[in-house]
C-alpha positions as CSV (number, residue, x, y, z in Angstrom):
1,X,204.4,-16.6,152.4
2,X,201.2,-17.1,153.6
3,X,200.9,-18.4,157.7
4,X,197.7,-20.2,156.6
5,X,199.7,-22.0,153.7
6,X,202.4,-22.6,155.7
7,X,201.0,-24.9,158.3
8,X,199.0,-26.9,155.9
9,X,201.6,-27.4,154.0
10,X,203.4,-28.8,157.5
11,X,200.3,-30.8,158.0
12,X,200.1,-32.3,154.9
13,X,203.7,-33.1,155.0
14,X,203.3,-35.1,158.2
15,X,200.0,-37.0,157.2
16,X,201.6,-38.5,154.0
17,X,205.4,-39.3,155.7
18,X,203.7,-40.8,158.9
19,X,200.3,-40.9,158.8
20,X,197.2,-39.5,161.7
21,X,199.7,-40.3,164.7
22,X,202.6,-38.5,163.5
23,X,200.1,-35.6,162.5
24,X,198.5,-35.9,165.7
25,X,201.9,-35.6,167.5
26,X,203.2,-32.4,166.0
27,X,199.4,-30.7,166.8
28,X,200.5,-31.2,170.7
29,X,203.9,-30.5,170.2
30,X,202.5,-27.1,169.0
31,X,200.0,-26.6,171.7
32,X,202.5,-26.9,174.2
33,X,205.1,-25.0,172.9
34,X,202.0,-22.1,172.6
35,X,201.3,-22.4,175.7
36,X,205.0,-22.3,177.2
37,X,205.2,-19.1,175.5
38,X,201.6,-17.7,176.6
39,X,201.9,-18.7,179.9
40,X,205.6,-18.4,180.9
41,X,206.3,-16.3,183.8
42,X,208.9,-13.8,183.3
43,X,211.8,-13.9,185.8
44,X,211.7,-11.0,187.9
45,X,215.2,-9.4,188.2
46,X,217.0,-8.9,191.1
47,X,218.3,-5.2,191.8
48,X,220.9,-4.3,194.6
49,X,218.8,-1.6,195.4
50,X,221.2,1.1,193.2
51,X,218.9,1.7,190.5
52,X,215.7,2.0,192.9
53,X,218.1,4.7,194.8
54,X,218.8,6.7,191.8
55,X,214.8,6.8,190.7
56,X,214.4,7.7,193.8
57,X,217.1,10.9,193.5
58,X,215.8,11.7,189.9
59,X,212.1,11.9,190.9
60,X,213.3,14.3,194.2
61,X,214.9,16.5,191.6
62,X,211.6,16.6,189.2
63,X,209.9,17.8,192.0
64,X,212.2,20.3,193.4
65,X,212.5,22.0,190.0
66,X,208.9,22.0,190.2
């Protein structure tokens, strides 16, 4: 289906069950969930330090074989 179709097909929906308000309603409702998504900062992961140490090894080894 159609993305285009889709939302004014939800738009019309909402205009006939509850009128410009309702309509008006789901429009912010959308915005903000868009921009929660946009906008979001990714959590940054914590690392005991392992995984750092073993990049650390692999690089060393790259560059010995080189």
């Amino acid at each position: 289906m159609n993305g285009g179709f889709v939302i004014a097909a939800l738009a019309f929906v909402l205009l006939m069950a509850g009128g410009f308000p309702l309509l008006l309603l789901g429009l912010v409702l959308y915005l903000a969930w868009f921009a929660w998504v946009v906008f979001r900062k990714e959590p940054e992961e914590l690392s005991n330090g392992w995984c750092r140490d073993l990049q650390r090894e692999i690089e060393e080894e790259r560059r010995h074989q080189i």
